[in-house]
C-alpha positions as CSV (number, residue, x, y, z in Angstrom):
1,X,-29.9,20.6,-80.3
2,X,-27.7,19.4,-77.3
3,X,-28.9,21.9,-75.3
4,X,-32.1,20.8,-76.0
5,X,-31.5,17.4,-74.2
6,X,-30.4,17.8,-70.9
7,X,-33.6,20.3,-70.1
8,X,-35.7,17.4,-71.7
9,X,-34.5,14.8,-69.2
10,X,-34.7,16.9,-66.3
11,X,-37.9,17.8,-67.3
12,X,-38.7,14.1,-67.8
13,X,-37.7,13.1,-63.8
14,X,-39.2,16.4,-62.7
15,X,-42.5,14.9,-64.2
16,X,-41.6,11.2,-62.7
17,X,-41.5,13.0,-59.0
18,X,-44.6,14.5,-59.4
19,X,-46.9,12.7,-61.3
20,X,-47.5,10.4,-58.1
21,X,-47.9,13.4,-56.3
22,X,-50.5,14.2,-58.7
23,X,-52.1,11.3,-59.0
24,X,-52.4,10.3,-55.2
25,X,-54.6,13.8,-54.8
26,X,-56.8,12.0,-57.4
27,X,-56.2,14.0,-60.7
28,X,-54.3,13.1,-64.0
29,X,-51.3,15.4,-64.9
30,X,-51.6,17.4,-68.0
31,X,-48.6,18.7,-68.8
32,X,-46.0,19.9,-66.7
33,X,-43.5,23.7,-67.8
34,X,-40.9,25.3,-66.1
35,X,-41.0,29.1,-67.6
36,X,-37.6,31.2,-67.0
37,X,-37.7,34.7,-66.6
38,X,-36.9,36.6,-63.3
39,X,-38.7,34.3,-61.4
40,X,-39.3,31.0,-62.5
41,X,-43.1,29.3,-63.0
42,X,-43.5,25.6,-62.7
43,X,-46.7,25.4,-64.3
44,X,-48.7,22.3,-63.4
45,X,-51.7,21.7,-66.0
46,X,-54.0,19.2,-64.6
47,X,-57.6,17.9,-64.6
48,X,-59.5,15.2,-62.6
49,X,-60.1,11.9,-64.1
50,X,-63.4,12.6,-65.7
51,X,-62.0,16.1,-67.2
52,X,-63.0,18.5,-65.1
53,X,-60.7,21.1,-62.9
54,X,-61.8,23.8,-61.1
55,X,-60.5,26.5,-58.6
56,X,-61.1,24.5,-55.8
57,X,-59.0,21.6,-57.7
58,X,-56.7,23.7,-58.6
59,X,-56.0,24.8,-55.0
60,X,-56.3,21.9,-53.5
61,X,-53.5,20.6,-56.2
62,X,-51.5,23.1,-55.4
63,X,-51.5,22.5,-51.3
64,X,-50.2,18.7,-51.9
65,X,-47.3,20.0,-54.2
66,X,-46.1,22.9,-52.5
67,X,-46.3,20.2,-49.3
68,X,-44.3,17.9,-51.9
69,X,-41.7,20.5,-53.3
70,X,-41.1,22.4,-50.1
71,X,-39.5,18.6,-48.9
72,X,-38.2,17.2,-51.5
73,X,-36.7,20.9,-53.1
74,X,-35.8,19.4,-56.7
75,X,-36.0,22.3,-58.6
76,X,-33.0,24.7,-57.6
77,X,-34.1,28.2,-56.6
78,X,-37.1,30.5,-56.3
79,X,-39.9,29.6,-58.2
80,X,-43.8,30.5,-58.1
81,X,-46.0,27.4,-58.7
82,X,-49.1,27.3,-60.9
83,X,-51.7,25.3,-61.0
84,X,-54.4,25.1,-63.5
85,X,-57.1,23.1,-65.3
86,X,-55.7,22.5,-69.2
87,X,-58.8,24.7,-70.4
88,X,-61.0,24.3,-73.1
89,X,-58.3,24.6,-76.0
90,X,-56.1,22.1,-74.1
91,X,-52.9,20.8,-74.8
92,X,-52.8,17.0,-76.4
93,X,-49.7,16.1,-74.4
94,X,-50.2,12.2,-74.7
95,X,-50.8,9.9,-77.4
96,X,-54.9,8.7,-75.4
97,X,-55.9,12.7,-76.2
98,X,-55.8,12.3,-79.6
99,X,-58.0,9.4,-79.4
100,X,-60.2,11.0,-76.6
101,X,-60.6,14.2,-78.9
102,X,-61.1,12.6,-82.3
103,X,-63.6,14.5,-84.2
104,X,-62.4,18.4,-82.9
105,X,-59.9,20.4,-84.6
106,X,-56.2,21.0,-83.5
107,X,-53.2,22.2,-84.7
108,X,-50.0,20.3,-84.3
109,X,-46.7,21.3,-84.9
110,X,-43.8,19.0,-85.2
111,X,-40.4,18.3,-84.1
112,X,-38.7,19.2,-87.9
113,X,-40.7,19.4,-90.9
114,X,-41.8,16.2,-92.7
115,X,-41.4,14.5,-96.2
116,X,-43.9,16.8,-97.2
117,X,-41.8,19.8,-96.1
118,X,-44.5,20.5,-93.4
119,X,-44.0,21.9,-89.7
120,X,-47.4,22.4,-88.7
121,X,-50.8,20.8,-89.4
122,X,-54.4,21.7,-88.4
123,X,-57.4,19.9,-89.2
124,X,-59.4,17.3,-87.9
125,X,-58.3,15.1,-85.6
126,X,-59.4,11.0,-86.9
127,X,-57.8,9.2,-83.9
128,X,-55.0,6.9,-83.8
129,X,-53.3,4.2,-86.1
130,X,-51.5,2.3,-83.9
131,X,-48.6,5.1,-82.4
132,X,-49.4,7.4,-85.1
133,X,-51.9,10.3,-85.0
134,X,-54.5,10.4,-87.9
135,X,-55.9,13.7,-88.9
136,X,-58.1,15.1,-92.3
137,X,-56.5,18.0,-93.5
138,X,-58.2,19.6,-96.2
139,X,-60.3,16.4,-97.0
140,X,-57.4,14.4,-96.9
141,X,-55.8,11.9,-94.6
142,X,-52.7,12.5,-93.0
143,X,-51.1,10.2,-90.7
144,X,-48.0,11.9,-88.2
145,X,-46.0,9.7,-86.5
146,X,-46.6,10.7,-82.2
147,X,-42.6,10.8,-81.7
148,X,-42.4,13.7,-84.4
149,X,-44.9,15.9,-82.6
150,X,-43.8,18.9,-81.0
151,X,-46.7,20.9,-79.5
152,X,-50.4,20.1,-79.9
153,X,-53.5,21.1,-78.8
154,X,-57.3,21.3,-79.4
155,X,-58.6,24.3,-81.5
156,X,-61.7,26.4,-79.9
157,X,-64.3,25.8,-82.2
158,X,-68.3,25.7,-82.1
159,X,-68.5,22.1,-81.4
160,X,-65.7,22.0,-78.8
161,X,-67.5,24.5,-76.9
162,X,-70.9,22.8,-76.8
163,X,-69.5,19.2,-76.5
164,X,-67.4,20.9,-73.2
165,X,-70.9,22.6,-71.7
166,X,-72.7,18.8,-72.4
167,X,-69.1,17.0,-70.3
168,X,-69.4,19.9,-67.5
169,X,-73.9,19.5,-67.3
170,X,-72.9,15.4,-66.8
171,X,-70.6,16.2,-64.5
172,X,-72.2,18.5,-62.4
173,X,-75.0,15.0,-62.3
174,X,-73.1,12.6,-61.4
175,X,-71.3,14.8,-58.3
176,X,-75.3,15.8,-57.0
């Protein structure tokens, strides 16, 4: 686990540089990987403020960071950049998307398993009670603290698909 730490924190100000970066181009950051390999990725998940992100987002993100990495170098050597929208079956990377999402399905896996000897949920997600995350997992309520989540993201179900076609018909609207 003290490996772990120092990747976390670097990770943490890598996300501190950018996220302004992000932000001033108008979109919300999503989640933010470096992936090893032979080459490195930095993969930047984001999405505008109402939810949407397509290619031309996506490029346009990825103009004002590689403008923004190619001065400010903080990640040490080659890399390939990726930008992309988080996709239907997103990630739930801060505590407001399980809120936001409340009524779809996800699967969360946590940190180390819990007093019920548990490393990974899936069921419905009920929203929040205060910092902790409230789902229904086979008709019963479960309520995981946000600190001891892992990984999480939304499930691709029936109703996730039409509720994403009814978000991308209002948005198509309200930009005509």
């Amino acid at each position: 686990m003290l490996g772990v730490q120092p990747i976390r924190t670097a990770m943490a100000q890598l996300q501190d540089l950018m996220e302004p970066v992000v932000d001033a181009a108008g979109f919300r950051l999503v989640r933010l990987r470096l992936m090893g390999g032979k080459t490195k990725t930095l993969q930047v998940m984001a999405e505008r403020p109402d939810g949407t992100m397509g290619v031309d987002d996506c490029a346009e993100l990825s103009r004002a960071l590689s403008a923004f990495l190619d001065e400010e170098d903080p990640i040490e050597g080659e890399y390939n950049l990726e930008v992309s929208s988080p996709g239907i079956d997103r990630p739930l990377t801060r505590i407001t998307d399980f809120a936001r999402w409340a009524g779809h399905d996800a699967r969360l896996d946590l940190v180390a398993a819990d007093q019920a000897g548990r490393k990974r949920y899936r069921g419905t997600l009920m929203g929040l009670e205060g910092n902790n995350v409230a789902l229904e997992v086979q008709g019963e309520r479960v309520i995981i603290p946000f600190a001891a989540i892992a990984d999480a993201k939304l499930v691709l179900t029936d109703r996730l698909i039409e509720d994403d076609l009814k978000a991308r018909e209002r948005s198509k609207t309200l930009n005509t």
